[in-house]
C-alpha positions, -999 to 999 in steps of 0.1 A, spaced: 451 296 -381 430 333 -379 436 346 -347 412 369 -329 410 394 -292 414 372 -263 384 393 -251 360 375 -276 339 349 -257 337 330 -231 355 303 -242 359 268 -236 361 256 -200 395 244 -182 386 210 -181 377 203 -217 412 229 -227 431 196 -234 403 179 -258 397 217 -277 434 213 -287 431 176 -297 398 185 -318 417 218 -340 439 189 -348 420 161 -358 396 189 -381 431 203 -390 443 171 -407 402 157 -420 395 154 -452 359 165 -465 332 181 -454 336 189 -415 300 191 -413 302 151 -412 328 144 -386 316 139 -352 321 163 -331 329 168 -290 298 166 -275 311 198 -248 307 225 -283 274 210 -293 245 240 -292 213 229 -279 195 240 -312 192 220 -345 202 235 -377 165 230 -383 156 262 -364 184 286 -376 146 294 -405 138 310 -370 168 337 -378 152 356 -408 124 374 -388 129 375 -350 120 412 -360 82 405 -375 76 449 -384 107 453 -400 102 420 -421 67 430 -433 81 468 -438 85 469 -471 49 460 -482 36 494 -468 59 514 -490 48 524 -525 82 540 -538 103 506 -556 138 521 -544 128 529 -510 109 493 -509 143 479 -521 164 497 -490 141 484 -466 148 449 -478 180 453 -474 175 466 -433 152 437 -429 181 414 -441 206 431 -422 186 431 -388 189 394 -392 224 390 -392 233 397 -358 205 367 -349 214 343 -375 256 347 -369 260 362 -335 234 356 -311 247 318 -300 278 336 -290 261 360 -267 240 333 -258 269 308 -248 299 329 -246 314 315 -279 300 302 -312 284 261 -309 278 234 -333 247 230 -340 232 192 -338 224 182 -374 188 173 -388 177 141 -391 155 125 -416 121 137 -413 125 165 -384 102 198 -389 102 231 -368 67 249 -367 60 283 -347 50 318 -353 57 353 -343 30 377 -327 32 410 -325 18 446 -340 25 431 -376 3 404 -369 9 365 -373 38 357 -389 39 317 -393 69 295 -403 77 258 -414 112 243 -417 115 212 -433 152 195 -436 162 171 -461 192 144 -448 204 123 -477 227 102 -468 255 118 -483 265 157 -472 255 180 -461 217 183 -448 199 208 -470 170 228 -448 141 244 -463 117 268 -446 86 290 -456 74 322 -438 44 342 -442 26 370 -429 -14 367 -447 -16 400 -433 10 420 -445 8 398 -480 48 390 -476 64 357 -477 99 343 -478 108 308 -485 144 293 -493 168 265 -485 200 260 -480 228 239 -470 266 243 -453 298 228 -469 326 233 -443 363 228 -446 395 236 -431 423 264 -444 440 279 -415 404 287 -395 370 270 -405 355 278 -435 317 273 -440 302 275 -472 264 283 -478 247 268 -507 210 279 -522 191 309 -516 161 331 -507 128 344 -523 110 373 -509 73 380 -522 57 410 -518 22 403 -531 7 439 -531 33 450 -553 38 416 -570 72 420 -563 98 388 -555 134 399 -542 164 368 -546 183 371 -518 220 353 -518 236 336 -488 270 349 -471 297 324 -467 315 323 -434 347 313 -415 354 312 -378 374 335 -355 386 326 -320 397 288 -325 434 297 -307 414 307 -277 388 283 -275 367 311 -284 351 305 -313 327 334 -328 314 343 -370 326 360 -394 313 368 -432 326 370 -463 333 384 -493 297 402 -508 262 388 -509 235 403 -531 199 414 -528 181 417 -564 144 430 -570 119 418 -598 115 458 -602 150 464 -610 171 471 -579 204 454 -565 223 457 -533 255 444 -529 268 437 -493 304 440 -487 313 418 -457 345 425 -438 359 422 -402 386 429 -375 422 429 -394 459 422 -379 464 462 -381 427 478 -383 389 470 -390 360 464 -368 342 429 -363 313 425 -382 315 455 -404 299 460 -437 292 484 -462 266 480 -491 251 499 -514 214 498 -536 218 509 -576 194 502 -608 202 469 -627 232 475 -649 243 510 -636 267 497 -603 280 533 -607 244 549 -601 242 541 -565 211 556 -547 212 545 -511 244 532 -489 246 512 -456 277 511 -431 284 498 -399 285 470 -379 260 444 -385 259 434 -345 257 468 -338 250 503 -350 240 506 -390 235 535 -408 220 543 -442 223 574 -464 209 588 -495 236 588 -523 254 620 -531 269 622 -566 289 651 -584 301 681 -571 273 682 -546 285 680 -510 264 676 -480 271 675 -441 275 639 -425 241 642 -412 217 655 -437 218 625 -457 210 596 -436 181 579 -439 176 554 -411 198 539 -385 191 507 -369 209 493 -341 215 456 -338 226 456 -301 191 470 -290 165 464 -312 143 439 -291 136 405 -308 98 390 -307 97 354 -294 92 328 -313 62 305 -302 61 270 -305 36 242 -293 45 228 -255 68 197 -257 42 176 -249 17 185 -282 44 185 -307 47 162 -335 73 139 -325 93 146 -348 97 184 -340 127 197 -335 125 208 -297 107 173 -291 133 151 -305 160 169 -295 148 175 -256 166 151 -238 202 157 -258 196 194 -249 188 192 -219 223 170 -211 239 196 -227 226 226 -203 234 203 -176 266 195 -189 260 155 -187 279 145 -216 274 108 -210 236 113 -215 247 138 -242 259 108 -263 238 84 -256 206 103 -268 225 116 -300 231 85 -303 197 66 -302 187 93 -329 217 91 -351 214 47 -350 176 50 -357 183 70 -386 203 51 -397 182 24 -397 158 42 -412 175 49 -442 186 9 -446 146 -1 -451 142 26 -469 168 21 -495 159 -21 -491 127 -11 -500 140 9 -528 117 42 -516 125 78 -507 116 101 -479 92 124 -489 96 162 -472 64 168 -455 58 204 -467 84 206 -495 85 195 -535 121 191 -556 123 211 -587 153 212 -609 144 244 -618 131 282 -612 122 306 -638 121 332 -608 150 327 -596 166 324 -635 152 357 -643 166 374 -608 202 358 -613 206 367 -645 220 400 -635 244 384 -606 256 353 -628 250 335 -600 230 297 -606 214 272 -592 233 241 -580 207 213 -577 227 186 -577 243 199 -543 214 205 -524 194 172 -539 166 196 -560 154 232 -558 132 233 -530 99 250 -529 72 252 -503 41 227 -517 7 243 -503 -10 212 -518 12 193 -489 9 218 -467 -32 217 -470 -29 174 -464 -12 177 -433 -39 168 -401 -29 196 -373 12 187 -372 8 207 -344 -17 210 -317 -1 235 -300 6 261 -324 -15 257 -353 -4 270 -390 -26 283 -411 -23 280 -450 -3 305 -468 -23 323 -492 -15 307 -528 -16 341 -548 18 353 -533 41 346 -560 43 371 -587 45 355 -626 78 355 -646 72 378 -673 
């Protein structure tokens, strides 16, 4: 079992000690995916998996960044410092927020999460939709846009999570990026993870291995994940590196550091040329710091019922109380009516349709972009290739009085040449 500093987290509390020790056990000897198995309602997060869309762009500027620049390359290294500022959100922030990493409660059929992001980048909108078959695991898909700015990003994925040791959680599908202005799409792959801390009740993320970051106008970065070691290493570091297509060796721009904390990124020096540890950075950014923009979503009360922070109030609430008994019995009344749901459905012989989202088996974007990665699609594990329908998107009557979202602008994805 990975091991980690006793310093890392909060922790679980005294009184639950005895049923942290009899949960690493019964996950210890399960067989399948984890994401299934019920867990202790005292590690439950208060936020669906719905919302972790939310992740990619708690920092609106630097998302929208790259559509002001006209060089490709540069365009290509502020992708990848919009992707890394989202790391520290997306992997780290529920352990600053709780003391220790949580589970997250798992979709149900038909939930949504709508809100947007103001600030001096304008609107920024967003729409997660989440499929939940009834096999595993629940695949979430999510659109944002910014009409201003011309950029959008819309992707899906899905977590397969197994025991070795520590947890191990596997990420499944992908991201498009659009840059409209430059009719430019970047594929962005997902990082797989495992988790540190379980000895101590202190459970926090770590990534591995590489991910990858490919342009439509012929750049790559490869992001090498790795963390604190039995001898050396830092949590959370990284290094990564943006080159042509074909020519790994060619690198033009590097990125070290620690993705929740300070990053650095440097011009490439080849050859004999040498130059002083300073004169050839680029940018820093630092993850600890950098102040996020709220999200904002419609009051409670003029959601959609089916909203994430709507159905999931009461449950959360119990949580933040720390009233496990009303903890289980509203996760409960959700889980049974789904259930249920599913039965007439399937009696009926019918499928739920997503309310925002069509199923492809296929993407000649996507083909074109992983061509140079080998990487593929795998449809038959996330149920399709999802892809945000403005046609749906246009049919919906105000899913949300609160916050309302305006229609994406349809000319945002480039052509496949």
């Amino acid at each position: 079992m990975s091991l980690s500093s006793k310093d890392d987290g909060a922790g679980v509390s005294p009184q639950n000690k005895g049923s942290w020790a009899t949960f690493i056990k019964s996950i210890a000897s399960f067989n399948g995916d984890l994401s299934s198995m019920t867990a202790p309602p005292f590690i439950l997060g208060t936020t669906s998996l719905t919302e972790f869309s939310a992740y990619w762009t708690e920092h609106p500027s630097i998302f929208v960044a790259p559509a002001l620049e006209q060089d490709p390359a540069k365009r290509a290294l502020l992708v990848l410092k919009w992707f890394l500022s989202s790391l520290k959100q997306s992997y780290s922030s529920r352990s600053d927020k709780y003391g220790s990493e949580k589970k997250p409660l798992n979709p149900f059929l038909g939930e949504i999460f709508l809100g947007k992001w103001e600030d001096e980048a304008g609107t920024t909108q967003l729409i997660a939709d989440p499929d939940y078959p009834s096999h595993h695991p629940p695949v979430t898909a999510y659109c944002i846009w910014n009409d201003k700015h011309g950029v959008q990003l819309q992707g899906y994925n899905a977590q397969k999570v197994s025991f070795s040791r520590t947890i191990h959680i596997k990420q499944i599908g992908h991201a498009l990026l659009t840059l409209a202005s430059h009719n430019e799409t970047y594929l962005l792959t997902l990082p797989n993870l495992h988790i540190e801390g379980l000895v101590y009740g202190k459970p926090f993320v770590e990534l591995n291995n590489c991910t990858y970051i490919t342009s439509s106008s012929g750049y790559v970065a490869k992001i090498d994940y790795s963390g604190k070691g039995w001898v050396s290493g830092k949590k959370n570091s990284f290094n990564a590196c943006i080159y042509p297509v074909g020519k790994e060796k060619e690198t033009l721009y590097t990125a070290e550091g620690q993705w929740t904390e300070q990053i650095v990124f440097k011009k490439a020096v080849h050859g004999l040329k040498k130059a002083s540890s300073d004169s050839n950075v680029v940018d820093t950014y630092n993850a600890k710091t950098a102040a996020t923009t709220p999200l904002k979503v419609a009051p409670i009360a003029q959601q959609d019922p089916y909203e994430s922070n709507r159905a999931w109030e009461k449950v959360a609430a119990g949580i933040v109380k720390g009233d496990m008994d009303t903890v289980h019995i509203e996760k409960s009344k959700i889980e049974n009516a789904q259930r249920e749901l599913r039965k007439k459905e399937q009696a009926e012989g019918k499928e739920w349709q997503r309310r925002f989202f069509k199923r492809d088996t296929d993407d000649a974007m996507f083909q074109k972009l992983a061509k140079p990665l080998g990487t593929a699609l795998d449809p038959d594990k996330t149920g399709g290739v999802w892809r945000f329908d403005e046609s749906k998107k246009a049919e919906q009557d105000n899913p949300s009085q609160g916050v309302t979202i305006d229609q994406p602008p349809p000319s945002t994805a480039p052509q496949v040449s």
